[in-house]
KOLRORO-542600 format. One record per residue: residue in one letter; x, y, z of N, C-alpha, C in turn. Coordinates in steps of 0.05 Angstrom, whole numbers, plus 5000, padded with zeros to 4 digits. Last residue first. Layout:
% KOLRORO-542600
aXYZXYZXYZ/...
This chain:
% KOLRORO-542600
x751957302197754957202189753857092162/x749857772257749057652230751757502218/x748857622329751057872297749757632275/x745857832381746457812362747857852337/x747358332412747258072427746757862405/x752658792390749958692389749758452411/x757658962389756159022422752858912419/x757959092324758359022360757759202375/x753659172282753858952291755758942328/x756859652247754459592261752559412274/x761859382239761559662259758859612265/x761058972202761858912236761559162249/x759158922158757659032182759058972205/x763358972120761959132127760159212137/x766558482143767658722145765258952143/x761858182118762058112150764058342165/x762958252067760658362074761158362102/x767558152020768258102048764558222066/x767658041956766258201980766258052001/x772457661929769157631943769557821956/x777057451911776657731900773657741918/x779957151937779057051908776957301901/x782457331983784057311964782257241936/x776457821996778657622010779757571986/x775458562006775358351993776858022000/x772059172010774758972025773158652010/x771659691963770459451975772559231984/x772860331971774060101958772859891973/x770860792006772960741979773160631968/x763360902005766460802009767960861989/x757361142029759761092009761561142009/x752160762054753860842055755260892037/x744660952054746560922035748960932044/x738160602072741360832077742860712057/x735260272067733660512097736860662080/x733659942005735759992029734060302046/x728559661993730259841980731159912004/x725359211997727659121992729159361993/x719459382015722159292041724759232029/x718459541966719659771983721559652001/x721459151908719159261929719959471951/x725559531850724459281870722759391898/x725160001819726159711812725059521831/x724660391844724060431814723460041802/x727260441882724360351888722860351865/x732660501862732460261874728860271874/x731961091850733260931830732160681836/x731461281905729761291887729861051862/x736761151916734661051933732761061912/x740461451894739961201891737161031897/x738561971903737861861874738461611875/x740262051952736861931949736361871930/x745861941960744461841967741061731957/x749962161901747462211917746561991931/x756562141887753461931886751761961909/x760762251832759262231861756562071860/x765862101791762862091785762362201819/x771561891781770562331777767762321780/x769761361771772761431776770761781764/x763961091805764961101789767861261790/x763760921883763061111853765761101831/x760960441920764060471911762460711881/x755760351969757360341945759560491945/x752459982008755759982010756360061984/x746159912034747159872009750860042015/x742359592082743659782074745459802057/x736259432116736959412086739859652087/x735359222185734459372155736359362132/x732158802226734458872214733559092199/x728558962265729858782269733458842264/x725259372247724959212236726858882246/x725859742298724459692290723659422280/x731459772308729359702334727059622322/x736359452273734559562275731859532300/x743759272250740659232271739859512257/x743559122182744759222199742259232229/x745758712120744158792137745358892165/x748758952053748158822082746858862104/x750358991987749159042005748558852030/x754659371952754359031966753059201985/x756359541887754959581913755159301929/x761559971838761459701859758759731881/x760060461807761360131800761860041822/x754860971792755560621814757760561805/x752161281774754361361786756461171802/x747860941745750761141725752961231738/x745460371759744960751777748260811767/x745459791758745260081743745460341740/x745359651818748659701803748059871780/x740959591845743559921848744859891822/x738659121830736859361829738759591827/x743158811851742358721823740959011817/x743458861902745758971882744559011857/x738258651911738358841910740358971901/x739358121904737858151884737058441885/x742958001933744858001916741558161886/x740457871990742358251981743558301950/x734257822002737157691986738957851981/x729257872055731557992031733957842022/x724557602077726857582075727257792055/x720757962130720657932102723857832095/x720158162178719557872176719057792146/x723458612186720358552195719058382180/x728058282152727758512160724258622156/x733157842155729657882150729558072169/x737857662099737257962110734057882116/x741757322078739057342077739757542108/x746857062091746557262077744857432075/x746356462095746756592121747556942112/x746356322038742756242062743656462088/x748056711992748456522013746756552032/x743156841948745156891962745656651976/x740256581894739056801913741156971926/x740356401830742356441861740656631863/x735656031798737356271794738156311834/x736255491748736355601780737155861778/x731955231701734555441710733655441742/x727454891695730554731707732754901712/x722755031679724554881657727454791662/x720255271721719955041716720654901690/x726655511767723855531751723055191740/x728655371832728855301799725855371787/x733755891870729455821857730755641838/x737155901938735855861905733255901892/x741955961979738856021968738156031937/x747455551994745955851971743955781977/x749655092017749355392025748355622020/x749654601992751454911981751155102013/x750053982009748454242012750154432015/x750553411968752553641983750153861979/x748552701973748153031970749653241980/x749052201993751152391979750552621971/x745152042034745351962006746752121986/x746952352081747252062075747451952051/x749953042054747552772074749052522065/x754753362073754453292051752252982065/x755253762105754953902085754453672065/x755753542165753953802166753553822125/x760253222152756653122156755753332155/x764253522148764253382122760153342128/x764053752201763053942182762553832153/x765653132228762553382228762153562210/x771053102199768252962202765953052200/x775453362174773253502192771753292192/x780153212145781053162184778353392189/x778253582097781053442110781053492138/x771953422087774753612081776353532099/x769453032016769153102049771253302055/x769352931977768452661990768752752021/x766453371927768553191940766752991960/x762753211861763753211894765353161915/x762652991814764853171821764853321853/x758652621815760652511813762652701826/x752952951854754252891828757152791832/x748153351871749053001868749853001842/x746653881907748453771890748153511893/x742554371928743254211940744054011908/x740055041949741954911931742554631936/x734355181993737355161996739054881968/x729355631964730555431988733955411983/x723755821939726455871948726955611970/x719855611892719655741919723555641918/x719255451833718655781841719855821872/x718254821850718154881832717755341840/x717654531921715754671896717454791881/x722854281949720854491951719854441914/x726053681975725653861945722853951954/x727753692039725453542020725453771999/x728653792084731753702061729953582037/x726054152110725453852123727153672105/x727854642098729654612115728954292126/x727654442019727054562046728554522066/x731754491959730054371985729654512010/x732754361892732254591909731054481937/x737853941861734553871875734654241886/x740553681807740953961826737653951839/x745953301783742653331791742453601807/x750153231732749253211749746753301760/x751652971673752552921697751552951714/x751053681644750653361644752353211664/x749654161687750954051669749853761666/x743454521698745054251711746454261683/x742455101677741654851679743854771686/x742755851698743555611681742455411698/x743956311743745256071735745155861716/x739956801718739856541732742656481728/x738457331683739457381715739556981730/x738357021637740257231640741357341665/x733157061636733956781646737656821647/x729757521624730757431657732157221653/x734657911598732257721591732657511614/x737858331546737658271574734958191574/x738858521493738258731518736758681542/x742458131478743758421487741958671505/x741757631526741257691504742458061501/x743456861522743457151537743157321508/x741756331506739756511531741556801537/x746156251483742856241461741456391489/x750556011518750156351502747956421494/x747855741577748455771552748056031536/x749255631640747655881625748555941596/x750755151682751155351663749655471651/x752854781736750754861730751555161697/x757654661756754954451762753354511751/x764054831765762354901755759954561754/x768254611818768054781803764454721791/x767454141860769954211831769854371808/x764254161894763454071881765054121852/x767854551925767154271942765754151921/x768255001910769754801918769554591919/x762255121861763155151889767254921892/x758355441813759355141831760855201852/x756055621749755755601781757155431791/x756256041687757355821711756755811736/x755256291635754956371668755556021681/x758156441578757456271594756756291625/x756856821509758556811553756856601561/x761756801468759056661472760056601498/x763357321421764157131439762057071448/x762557771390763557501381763557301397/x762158271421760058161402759957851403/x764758421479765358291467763458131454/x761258861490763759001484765458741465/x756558761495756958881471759658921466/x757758421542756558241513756658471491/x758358781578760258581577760258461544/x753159051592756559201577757859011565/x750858601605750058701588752458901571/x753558521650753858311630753058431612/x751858951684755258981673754858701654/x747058901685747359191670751059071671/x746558481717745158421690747258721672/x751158281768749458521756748858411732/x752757561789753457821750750558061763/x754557441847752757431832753357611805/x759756901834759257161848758357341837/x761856501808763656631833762156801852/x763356771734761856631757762956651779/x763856591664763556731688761656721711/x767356411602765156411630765956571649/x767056551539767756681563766556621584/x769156241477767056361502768556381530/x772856491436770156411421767756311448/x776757031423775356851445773056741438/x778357211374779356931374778056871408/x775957801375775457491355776557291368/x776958131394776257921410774957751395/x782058641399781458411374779958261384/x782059291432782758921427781458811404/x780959801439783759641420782659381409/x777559751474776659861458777359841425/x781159571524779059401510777359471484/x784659941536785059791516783359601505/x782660161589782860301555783060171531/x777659771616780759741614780759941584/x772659611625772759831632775959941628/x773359021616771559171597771759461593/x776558891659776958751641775159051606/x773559011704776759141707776459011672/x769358651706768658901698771159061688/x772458141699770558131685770058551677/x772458141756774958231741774958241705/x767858161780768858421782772158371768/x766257671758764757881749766358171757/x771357141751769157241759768257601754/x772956891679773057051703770957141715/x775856421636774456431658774456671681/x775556311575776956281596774356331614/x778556151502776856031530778556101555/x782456251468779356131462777656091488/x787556611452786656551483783856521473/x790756911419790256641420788656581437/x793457441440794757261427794156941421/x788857761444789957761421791657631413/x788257491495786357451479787457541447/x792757661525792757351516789957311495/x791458241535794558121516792957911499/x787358171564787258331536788958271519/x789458001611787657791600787657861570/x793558421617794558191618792757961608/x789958861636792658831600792958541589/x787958611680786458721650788258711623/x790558111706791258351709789958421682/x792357571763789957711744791658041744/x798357291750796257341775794657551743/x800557051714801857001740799157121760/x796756641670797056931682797556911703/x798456121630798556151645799056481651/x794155801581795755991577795856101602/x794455071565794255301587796155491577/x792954711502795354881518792654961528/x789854181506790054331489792454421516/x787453551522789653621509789853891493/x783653581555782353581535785153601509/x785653591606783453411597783753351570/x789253981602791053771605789253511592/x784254471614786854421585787054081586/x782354221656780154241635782254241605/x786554461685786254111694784354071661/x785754951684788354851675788554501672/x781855061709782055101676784354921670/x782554991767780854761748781054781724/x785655341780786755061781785354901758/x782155801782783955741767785155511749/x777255731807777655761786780255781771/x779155351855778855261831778155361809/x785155721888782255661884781255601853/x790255831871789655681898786955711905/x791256071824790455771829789955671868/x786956571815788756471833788656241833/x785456681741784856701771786356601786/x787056511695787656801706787256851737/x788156091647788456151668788956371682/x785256011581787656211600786256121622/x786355511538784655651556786155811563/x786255521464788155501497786555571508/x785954991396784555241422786455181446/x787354711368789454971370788555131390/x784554241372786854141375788554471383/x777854431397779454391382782654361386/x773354171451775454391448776354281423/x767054251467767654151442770654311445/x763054551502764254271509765454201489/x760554881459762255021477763954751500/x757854581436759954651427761254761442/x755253921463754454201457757254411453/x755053361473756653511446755453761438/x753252941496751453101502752853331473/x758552761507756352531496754852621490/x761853131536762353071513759952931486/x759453101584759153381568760653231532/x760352561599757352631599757453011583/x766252591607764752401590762252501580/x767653001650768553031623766152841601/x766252851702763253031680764753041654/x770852711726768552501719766852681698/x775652951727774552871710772752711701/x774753091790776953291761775353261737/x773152771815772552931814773653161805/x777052331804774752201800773052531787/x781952441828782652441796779252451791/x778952951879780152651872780252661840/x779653331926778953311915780153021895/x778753591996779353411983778453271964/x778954192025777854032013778953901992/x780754432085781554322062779754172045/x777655172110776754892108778854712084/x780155712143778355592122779355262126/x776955882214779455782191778955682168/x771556362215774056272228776456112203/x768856622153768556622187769956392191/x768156672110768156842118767956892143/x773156132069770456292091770656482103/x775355942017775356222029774156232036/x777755262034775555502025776055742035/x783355041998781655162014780255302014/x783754401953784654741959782554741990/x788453931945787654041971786454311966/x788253411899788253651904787553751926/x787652831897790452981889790753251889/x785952231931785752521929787952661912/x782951671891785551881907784952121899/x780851491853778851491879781051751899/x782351321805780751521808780451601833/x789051061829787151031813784851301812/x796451181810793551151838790851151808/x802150791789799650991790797351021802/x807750711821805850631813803450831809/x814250861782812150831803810150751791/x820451011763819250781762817550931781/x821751641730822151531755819851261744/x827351961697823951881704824351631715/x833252181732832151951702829251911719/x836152911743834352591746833152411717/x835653331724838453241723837752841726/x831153561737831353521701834753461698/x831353631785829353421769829853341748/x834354101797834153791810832553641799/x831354501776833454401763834754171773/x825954381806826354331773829454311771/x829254711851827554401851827354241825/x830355171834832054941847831654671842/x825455381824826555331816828555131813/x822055351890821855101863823655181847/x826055261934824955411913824355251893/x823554891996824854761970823955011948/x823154652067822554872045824454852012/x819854202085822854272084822254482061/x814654422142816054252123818254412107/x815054402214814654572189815854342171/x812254342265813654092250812954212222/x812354812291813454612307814254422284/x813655502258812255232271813554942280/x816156042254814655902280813455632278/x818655772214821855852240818555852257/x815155772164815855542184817055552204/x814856392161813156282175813755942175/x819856442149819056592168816956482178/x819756292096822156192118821056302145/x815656432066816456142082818456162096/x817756992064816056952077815356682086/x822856882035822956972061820856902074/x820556611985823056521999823056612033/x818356901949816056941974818356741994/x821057001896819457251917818157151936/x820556501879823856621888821956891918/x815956031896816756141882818556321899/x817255321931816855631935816855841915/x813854741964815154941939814555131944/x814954412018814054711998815554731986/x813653832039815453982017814454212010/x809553542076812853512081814453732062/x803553872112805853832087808253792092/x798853842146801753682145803653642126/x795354212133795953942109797353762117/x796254572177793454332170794354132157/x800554852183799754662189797154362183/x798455152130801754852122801254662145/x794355462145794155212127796854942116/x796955702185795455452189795155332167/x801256062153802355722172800155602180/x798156362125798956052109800755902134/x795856632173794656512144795756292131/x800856832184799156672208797156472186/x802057182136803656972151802156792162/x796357332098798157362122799957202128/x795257172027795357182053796857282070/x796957151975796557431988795657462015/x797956741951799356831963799657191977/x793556091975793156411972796356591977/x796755491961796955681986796355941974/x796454861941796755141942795655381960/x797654181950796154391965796754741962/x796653651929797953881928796454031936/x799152961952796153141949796753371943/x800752391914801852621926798852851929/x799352001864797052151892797852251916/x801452061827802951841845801351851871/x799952401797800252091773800651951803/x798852871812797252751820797752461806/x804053061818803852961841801052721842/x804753221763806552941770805552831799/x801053571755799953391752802953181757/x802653921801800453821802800753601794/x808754081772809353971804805853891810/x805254381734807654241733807253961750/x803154811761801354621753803754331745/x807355151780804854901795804254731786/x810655241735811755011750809654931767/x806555571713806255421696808055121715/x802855941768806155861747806255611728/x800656471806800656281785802056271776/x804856571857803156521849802156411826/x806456161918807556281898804556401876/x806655561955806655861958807555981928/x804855031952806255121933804955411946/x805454211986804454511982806154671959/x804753691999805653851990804254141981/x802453012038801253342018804453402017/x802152372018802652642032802352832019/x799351961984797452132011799352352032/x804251581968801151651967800151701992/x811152001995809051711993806451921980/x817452181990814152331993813152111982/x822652242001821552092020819052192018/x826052481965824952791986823752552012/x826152201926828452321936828152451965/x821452181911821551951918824452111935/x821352691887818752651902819552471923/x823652621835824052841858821852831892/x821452271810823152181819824352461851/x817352611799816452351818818752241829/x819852901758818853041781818452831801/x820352541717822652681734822452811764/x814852531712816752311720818652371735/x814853111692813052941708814252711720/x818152921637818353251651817853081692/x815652731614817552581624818252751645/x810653041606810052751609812452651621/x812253511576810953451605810753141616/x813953331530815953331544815453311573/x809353211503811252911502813253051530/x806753691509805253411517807853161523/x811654141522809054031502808953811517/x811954851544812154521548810354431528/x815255551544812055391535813955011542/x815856201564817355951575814255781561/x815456731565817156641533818356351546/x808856671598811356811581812856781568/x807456051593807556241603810156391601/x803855481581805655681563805355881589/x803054761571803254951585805255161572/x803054441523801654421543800954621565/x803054391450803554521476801854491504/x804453761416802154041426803354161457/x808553411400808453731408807253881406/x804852961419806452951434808453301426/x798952831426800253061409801653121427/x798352221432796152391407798152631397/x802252161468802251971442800952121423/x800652511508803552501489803552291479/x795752361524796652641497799752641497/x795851871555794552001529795052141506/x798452111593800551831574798651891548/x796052481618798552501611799352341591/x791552121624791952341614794552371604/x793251681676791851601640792551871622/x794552061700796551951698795851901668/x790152361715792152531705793652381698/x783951931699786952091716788552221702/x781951751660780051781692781851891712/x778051731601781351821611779551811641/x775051781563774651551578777051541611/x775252221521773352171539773751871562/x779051931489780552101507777752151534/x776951561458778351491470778951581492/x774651961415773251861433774651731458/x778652611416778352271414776052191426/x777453261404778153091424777352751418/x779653601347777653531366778453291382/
């Protein structure tokens, strides 16, 4: 179990020096038949700074990392964050044009590269004007680990050390700037509070499975290093691949709901051993009740956690303890969960004034793990975070009156259709049961009548079809009339952006141009 001592930690640097005194060969990072321990990462790191200093990289230049998950990111993270080098990972399933704005943006002096994507940086710095020096990371390590650890100085909480970007669903995404502060400030207050699932033991690992170039990834891995246990690193998400690590050890992780489903619906899950996951969060993007409900029989033993949070607020703010879910499902089951410790969660109107208790409004955050704004935006930093430090999400919400919130959708999501809002996620919620379903997203489309109307996007099961009106029917079974979709489309495959989100703005744009309005 974790030190008291160790709760006090306020950087990666403090960190680091931490656990390689406590458990200098506990493993730190593992991936595939390549593992680090605490004492070695630590000099490991140094080495790296010295690589750093070689290159001419000061506090406050970025760096970047094309590639995808690797035990050398996180690596090349935490040495960057001991010296407040900023790191900036790069979606590597983007477009070219895609990651040269974001290299532009950062102003990065150094990419790292993993071997497979060599060309594609080369290609996309040959178009830019002040590209940075491209570097395989391999290379790079073996340039490091020829080096003597490096003398420097250590930044304090307040420095930034992480860049990710948001996946928006409209024009460039956004850097946001995250700090040692907002890594590990809520560590203390979950610890003090000593609810078990905040409780890591010396042999527990998390896995990492999601893209680090968004914080569900990144952030497990930071939550390991916290708490001195091993990261079990997944080059990229893959069902075998989470199924492996669970039989091989894997106490804690993290996936959103449609990899979550690939996960349950996998042959082998039938195989698996899921004893040794002792909890599972999940989050990102609203849970169907009917696939958590699969989810919890398939894995008895384990204790799911629902999670909420955002980029900009460093991941998770809000949770849904195991004791509230239940096997055969129980509204508090369809919420997000209570405020972590640490922080506050107001629901407010559009006058930014906390609404009544039941009524809807817009998500709004105060808490340590906020960033402090996004890189080189002023206005959009003011548009999202008030005077008195509040960051406004963007979600529609409710808090009941014992403090769960349950997600509505994103505010600019809302469907009003003859002057009734709709939330689309609370109508997925109504389809997804229907036997012939696995995927719906629903969006709004014109209408002379109503304005807008209701229209549901499903994906069918693998040999299943899927009637239109039995859905329909299905749906008025469940929620009010204006909610139940005018139509059914059905697709192949739901378009998606790199962190796996329904792309929705793809599936109304046919029905959307030439409007004089478009919905976003």
């Amino acid at each position: 179990m974790a030190s008291q001592a160790s709760a006090e930690l306020k950087t990666f640097d403090e960190t680091l020096k931490h656990w390689a005194r406590e458990r200098p060969d506990g493993v730190s990072l593992e991936m595939g038949d390549r593992a680090i321990t605490y004492g070695e990462i630590e000099v490991l790191t140094r080495r790296l700074i010295a690589l750093f200093q070689r290159y001419g990289l000061e506090n406050g230049d970025r760096i970047a990392w094309l590639g995808k998950n690797s035990d050398r990111y996180f690596t090349l993270l935490y040495a960057a964050a001991r010296v407040g080098v900023v790191m900036a990972p790069i979606g590597w399933r983007l477009a070219p044009p895609e990651i040269g704005y974001i290299l532009g943006d950062t102003g990065a002096k150094l990419l790292f590269v993993e071997g497979g994507f060599i060309e594609t940086a080369e290609k996309v710095t040959a178009a830019m004007e002040n590209p940075p020096r491209v570097l395989e990371a391999e290379a790079g390590f073996r340039e490091a680990e020829g080096m003597e650890p490096a003398s420097y100085s250590p930044v304090d909480e307040n420095d930034p050390v992480l860049q990710l970007y948001t996946s928006g669903t409209t024009g460039n995404p956004k850097g946001v700037g995250l700090s040692n502060r907002n890594l590990f400030s809520l560590r203390k207050p979950a610890l003090e509070r000593a609810d078990p699932w905040q409780i890591y033991e010396e042999t527990d690992c998390i896995l990492a499975a999601m893209p680090c170039a968004h914080i569900g990834g990144t952030g497990l891995a930071a939550i390991a290093v916290a708490n001195g246990i091993r990261a079990h690193i997944l080059p990229e998400f893959t069902p075998d691949g989470v199924l492996n690590a669970i039989e091989n050890g894997a106490t804690h992780m993290f996936l959103v709901p449609a990899a979550l489903q690939f996960v349950i619906m996998h042959p082998l899950a039938k195989e698996t051993d899921f004893s040794n996951l002792r909890y599972l969060m999940y989050g990102a993007a609203p849970m169907p009740l009917e696939l958590l409900k699969m989810a919890v029989k398939t894995m008895p033993q384990t204790g799911f956690l629902q999670v909420y949070g955002m980029t900009e607020t460093t991941g998770t703010v809000t949770m849904l303890p195991p004791e509230d879910h239940d096997l055969d499902g129980n509204e508090r089951m369809r919420s997000a969960g209570k405020a972590v410790p640490g922080v506050e969660i107001e629901i407010r109107g559009e006058d930014n004034k906390e609404v009544p208790r039941g009524e809807i409004g817009e998500i709004c955050i105060l808490s340590p793990s906020n960033t402090d704004g996004y890189w080189q935006r002023p206005d959009a930093t003011a548009e999202t975070i008030d005077k008195d430090g509040w960051l406004h999400t963007g979600d529609a919400g409710i808090m009941d009156a014992d403090g769960y919130v349950y997600i509505q959708d994103r505010m600019k999501d809302m469907i009003i259709s003859g002057g009734e809002n709709v939330y689309p996620a609370e109508v997925e919620n109504a389809i997804f049961g229907h036997p012939a379903i696995a995927e719906v997203a629903v969006i709004g489309i014109p209408s002379e009548r109503w304005g807008e109307e209701v229209k549901a996007c499903c994906v069918a099961k693998p040999g299943m079809e899927i009637e239109a009106g039995d859905v329909l029917a299905y749906a008025r079974e469940r929620i009010a009339p204006f909610k139940v979709p005018k139509s059914i489309d059905i697709i192949p495959e739901m378009p998606r952006n790199p962190s796996g989100k329904i792309l929705r703005r793809e599936l109304r744009a046919p029905y959307w141009e030439g409007q004089d309005r478009q919905v976003s």
